[in-house]
C-alpha positions in Angstrom: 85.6 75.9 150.5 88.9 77.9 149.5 90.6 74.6 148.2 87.5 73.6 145.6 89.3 75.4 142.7 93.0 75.8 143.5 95.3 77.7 141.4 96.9 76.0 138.5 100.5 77.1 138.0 101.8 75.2 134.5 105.5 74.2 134.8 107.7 76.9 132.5 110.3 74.5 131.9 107.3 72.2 130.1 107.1 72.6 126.2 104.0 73.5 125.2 102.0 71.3 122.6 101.6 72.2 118.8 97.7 73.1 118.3 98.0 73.0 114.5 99.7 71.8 111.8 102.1 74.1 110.0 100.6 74.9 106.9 103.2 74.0 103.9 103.7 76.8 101.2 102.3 75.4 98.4 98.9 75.3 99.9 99.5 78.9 100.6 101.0 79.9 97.3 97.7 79.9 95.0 95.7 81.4 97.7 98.2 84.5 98.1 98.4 84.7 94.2 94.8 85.2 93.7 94.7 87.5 97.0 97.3 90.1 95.4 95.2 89.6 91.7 92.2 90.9 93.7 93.9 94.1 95.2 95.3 95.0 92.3 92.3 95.1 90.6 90.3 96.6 93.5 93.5 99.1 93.6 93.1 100.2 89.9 89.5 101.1 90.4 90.2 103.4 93.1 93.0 104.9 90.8 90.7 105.4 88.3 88.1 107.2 90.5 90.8 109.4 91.6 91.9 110.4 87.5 95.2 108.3 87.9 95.0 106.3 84.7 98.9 105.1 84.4 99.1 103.4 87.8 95.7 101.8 87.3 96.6 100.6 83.9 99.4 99.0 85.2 97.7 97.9 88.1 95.0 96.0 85.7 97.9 94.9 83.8 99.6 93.5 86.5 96.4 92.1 88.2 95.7 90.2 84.3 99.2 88.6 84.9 98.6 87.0 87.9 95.0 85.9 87.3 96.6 84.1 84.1 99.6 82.7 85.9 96.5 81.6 89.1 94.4 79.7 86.4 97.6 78.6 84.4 98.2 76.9 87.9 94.6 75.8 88.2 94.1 74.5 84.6 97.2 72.1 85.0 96.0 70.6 88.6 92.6 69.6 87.0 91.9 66.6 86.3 92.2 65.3 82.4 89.7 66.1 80.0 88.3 62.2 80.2 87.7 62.5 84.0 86.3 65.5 83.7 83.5 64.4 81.1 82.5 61.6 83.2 81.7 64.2 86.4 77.4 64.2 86.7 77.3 68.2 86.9 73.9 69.1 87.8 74.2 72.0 85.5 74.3 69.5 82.3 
């Protein structure tokens, strides 16, 4: 009975296998762009609650910018204005 589940001892010297694909960085980009947008802003509300109106000015500022550069980015991977007309949208 002491052999039915013997040890297992991997070999060290044997490489291990991937699990995942490495993400490449410009799937990451937008995602960390929009991520530092939202801080920013969630940031300059707690600024404001506390009476510190220049850093959370700049913080809205700053969190503007990036929201406009994050749909610049967006707006320019969409599809053309003629593919987009011919989508059903169930809103329409």
């Amino acid at each position: 009975m002491d052999d039915l589940f013997p040890p297992f001892a991997p070999d060290p010297n044997e490489p291990r296998p991937r699990r995942f694909k490495p993400v490449p960085f410009r799937m990451i980009a937008p995602n960390m762009i929009t991520l530092m947008a939202l801080c920013l802003g969630l940031t300059a509300i707690r600024l404001a609650f506390e009476g510190k109106f220049e850093p959370a000015v700049i913080a809205v500022v700053a969190a503007g910018v990036l929201d406009g550069i994050d749909g610049w980015r967006g707006s320019s991977r969409a599809p053309r204005a003629s593919e987009r007309n011919s989508i059903p949208w169930p809103t329409s």
